[in-house]
C-alpha positions as CSV (number, residue, x, y, z in Angstrom):
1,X,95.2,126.8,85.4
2,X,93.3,123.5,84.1
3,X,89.7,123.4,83.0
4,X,87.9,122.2,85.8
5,X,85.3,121.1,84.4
6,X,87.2,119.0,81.4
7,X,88.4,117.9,84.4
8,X,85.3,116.7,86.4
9,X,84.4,115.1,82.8
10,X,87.6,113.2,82.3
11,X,88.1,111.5,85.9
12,X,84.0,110.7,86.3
13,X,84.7,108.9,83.0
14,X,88.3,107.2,85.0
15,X,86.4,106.4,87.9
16,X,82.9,104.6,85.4
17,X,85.6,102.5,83.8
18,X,87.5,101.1,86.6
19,X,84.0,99.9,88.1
20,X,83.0,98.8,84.8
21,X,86.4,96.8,84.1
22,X,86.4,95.0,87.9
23,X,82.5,94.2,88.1
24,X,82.4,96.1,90.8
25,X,79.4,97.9,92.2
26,X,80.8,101.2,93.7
27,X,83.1,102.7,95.3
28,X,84.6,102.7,99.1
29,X,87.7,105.6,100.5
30,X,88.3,106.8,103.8
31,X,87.3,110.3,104.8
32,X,89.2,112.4,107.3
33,X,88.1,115.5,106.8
34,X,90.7,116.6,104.8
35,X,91.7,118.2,101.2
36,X,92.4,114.8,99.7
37,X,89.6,112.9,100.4
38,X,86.8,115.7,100.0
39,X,88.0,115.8,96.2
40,X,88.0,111.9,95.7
41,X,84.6,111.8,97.2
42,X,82.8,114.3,95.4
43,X,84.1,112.9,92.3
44,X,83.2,109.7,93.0
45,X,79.7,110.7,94.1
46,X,79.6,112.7,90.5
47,X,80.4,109.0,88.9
48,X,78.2,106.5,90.8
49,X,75.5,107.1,93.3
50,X,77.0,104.0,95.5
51,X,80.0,105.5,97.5
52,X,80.6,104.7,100.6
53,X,82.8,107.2,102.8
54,X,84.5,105.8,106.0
55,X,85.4,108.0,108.7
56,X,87.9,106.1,110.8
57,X,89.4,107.8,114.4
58,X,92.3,106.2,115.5
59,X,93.0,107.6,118.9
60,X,94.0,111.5,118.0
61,X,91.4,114.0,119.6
62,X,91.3,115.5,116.1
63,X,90.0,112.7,114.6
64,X,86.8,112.9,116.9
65,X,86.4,116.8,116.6
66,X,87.3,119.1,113.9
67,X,87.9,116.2,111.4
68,X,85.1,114.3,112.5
69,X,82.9,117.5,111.6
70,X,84.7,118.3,108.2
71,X,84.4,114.8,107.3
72,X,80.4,115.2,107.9
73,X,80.4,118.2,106.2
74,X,81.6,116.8,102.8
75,X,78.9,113.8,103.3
76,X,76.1,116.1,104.0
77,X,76.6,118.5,100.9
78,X,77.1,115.8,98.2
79,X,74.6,113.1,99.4
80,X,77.7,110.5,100.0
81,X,76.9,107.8,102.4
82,X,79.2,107.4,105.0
83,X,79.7,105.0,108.1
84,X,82.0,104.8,110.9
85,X,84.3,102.5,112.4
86,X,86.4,103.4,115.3
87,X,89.9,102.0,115.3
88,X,91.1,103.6,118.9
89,X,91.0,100.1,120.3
90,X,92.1,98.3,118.2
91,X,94.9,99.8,117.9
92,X,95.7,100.1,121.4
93,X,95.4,96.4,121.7
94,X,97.9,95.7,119.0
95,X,100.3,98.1,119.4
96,X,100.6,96.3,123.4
97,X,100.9,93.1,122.1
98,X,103.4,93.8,119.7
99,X,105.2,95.6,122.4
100,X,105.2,91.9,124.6
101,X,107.7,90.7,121.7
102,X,109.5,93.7,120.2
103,X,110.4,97.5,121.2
104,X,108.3,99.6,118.7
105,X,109.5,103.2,117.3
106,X,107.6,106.0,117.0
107,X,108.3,105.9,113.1
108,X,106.7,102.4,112.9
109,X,103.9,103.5,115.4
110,X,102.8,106.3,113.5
111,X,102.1,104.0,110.4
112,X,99.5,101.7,112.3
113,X,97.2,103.9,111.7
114,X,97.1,103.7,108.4
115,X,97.6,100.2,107.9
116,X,95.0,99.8,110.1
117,X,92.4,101.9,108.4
118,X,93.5,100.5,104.9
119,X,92.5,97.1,106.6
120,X,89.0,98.4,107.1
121,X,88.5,99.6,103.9
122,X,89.3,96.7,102.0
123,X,86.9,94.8,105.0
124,X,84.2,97.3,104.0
125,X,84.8,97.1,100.0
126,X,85.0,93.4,99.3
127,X,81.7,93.2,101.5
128,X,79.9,95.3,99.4
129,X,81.8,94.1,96.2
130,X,82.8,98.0,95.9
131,X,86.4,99.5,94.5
132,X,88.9,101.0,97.7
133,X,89.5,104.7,95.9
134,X,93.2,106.3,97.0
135,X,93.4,109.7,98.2
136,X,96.7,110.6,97.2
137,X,98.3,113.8,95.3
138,X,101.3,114.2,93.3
139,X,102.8,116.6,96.2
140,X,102.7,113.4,98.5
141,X,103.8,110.6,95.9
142,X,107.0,112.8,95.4
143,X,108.0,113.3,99.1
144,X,107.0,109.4,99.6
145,X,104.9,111.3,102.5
146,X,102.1,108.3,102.7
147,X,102.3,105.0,104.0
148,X,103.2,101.9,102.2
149,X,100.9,99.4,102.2
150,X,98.6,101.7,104.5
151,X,97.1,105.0,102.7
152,X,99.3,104.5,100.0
153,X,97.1,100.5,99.2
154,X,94.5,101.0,96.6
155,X,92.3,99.9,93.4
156,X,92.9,103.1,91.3
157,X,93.7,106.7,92.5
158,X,91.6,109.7,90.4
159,X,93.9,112.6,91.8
160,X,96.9,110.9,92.0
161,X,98.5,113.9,88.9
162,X,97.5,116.8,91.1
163,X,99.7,118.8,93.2
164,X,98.2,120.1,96.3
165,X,98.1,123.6,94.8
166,X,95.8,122.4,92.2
167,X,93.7,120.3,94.7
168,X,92.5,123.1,96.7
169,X,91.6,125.4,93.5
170,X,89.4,122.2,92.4
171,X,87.7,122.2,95.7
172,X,87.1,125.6,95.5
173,X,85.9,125.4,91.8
174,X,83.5,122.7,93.5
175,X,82.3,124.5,96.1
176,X,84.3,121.9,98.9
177,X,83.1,123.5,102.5
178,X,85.5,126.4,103.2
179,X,86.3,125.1,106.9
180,X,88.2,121.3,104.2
181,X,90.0,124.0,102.2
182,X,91.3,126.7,104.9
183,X,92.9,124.0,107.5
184,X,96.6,123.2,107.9
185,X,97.0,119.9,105.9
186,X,97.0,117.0,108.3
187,X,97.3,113.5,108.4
188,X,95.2,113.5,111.9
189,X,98.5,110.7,113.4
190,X,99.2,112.1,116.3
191,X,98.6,115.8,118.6
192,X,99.0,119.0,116.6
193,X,100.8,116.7,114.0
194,X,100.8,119.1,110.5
195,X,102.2,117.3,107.1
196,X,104.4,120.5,106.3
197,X,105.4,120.4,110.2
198,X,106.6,117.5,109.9
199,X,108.5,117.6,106.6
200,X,109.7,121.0,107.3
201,X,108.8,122.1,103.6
202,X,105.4,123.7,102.4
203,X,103.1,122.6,99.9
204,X,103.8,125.5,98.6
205,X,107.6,124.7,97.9
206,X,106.8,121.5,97.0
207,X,104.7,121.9,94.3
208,X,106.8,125.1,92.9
209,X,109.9,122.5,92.8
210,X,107.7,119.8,91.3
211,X,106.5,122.0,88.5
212,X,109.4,124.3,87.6
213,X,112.5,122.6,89.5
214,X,113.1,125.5,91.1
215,X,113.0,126.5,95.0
216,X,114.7,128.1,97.8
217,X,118.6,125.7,98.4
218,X,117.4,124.8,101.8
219,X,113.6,123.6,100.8
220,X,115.4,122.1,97.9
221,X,117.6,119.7,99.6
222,X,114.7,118.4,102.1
223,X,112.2,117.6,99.2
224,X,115.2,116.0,97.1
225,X,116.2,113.8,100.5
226,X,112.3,112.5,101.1
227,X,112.5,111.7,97.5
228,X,115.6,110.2,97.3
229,X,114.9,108.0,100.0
230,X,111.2,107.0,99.3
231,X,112.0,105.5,95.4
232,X,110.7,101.9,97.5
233,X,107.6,103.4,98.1
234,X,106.5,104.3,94.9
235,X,107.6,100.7,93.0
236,X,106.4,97.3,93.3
237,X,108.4,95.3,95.7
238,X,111.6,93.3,93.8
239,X,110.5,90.0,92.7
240,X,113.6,87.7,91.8
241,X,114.1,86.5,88.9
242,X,111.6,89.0,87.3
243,X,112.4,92.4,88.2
244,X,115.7,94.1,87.8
C-alpha cells in the first residue's frame, strides 16, 4: 500500500506547478459524484483555494438524484466551489439535428455526453483563466473505457497512475463521504448503466491483471480485447510526415 500522505504531498506539489507553468489561476473538473472526481477535487482544493467543480446532468435520472447529491456532498465537506450547468437540452437538440442528416448509433450517442460536458469545461476554464483537471485512472486508460476527445480532453491529469483499487483506499484515507466510495462505479450515460456492466470485467480483475498480469482466462481475454483495440485512444492522432 502507498503512503498516502507522500502522496497528498507529491500531487499538491503536481497540481501548484502546472498552474504555475500556464499562468493560470486555478483549477476547473467536472463532478459527477463519483470515485474519480471526489479524489481530483479534494486534491485540488488541498493545492489552490480557487477550484471550481461543475456538476453537469445530461438527461440520465441519476444525474439529477443520487449523483447530483454525492456530487454536493464532496463540495460541501472540502469547501470546493461548484456550479451547475444543465446539458439535457442541449443535447436533445443536437442529437435531433444530427439525426435530420445521418442515422446515429447508440455507440456514438453514448459519447455526446461527454463531448458535451468537456465543451463546458473548457467554456467555464478559459473564462476564468483556470486549468480543465482530468479525472481519469490507470484502470480506465488501460481498457480505453473513457471518451476521446470527451472525458478523456484535459490540461494535466493528477490520478492518472492509480488503479481504481488504489483510488477508493485514498478516498478512504481522506475521509471521501462513504455514500462516493460504496456505489457501483458509474459513468451516469444512460439508465442503470454500470462501468463493470458494461465491460463485463470488474475493477477488481482489472486492476489484478494490470498489476501482476495475472487473471481468470475469460476476464483476461475481455481486458486484453478493450486494450487491444483502444491503442488510438491513448496516442496523439497520426500527423503525416511527423509521426510514424
Amino acid at each position: 500500500m502507498r503512503n498516502w500522505q507522500i502522496e497528498i504531498n507529491k500531487r499538491v506539489e503536481f497540481i501548484k506547478n502546472r498552474i504555475s507553468e500556464a499562468k493560470a489561476e486555478g483549477i476547473v473538473y467536472g463532478n459527477s459524484g463519483g470515485k474519480d472526481c471526489a479524489l481530483v477535487g479534494i486534491l485540488s482544493r488541498l493545492a489552490t483555494k480557487n477550484v471550481t467543480a461543475v456538476i453537469m446532468p445530461c438527461g440520465s435520472k441519476s444525474n439529477y438524484n443520487q449523483d447530483r447529491v454525492d456530487a454536493l456532498k464532496v463540495c460541501e465537506k472540502f469547501d470546493i466551489a461548484h456550479i451547475e450547468v444543465d446539458l439535457t437540452d442541449v443535447k436533445k437538440t443536437l442529437t435531433q439535428n444530427i439525426s435530420k442528416a445521418e442515422k446515429i448509433t447508440d455507440a456514438a450517442l453514448t459519447n455526446v455526453a461527454p463531448r458535451l460536458r468537456m465543451t463546458t469545461l473548457y467554456a467555464v476554464a478559459q473564462s476564468k483563466n483556470c486549468l480543465v483537471a482530468g479525472t481519469g485512472n490507470a484502470s480506465e486508460a488501460f481498457m480505453g473505457y473513457f471518451t476521446k476527445w470527451g472525458d478523456g480532453a484535459y490540461d494535466f491529469d493528477v490520478i492518472a497512475d492509480l488503479t481504481v483499487t488504489e483510488i477508493y483506499e485514498f478516498l478512504r484515507y481522506l475521509d471521501a463521504p462513504e455514500s462516493v466510495i460504496t456505489k457501483a462505479p458509474s459513468a451516469g450515460l444512460f439508465e442503470g448503466q454500470t462501468d463493470e456492466g458494461e465491460m463485463g470485467v470488474t475493477y477488481r480483475e482489472i486492476d489484478e491483471y494490470i498489476t501482476t498480469g495475472k487473471t481468470n482466462a475469460e476476464s483476461a481475454e475481455i481486458i486484453e480485447k478493450y486494450h487491444v483495440r483502444s491503442e488510438h485512444k491513448r496516442r496523439l492522432p497520426y500527423r503525416y510526415g511527423i509521426d510514424k
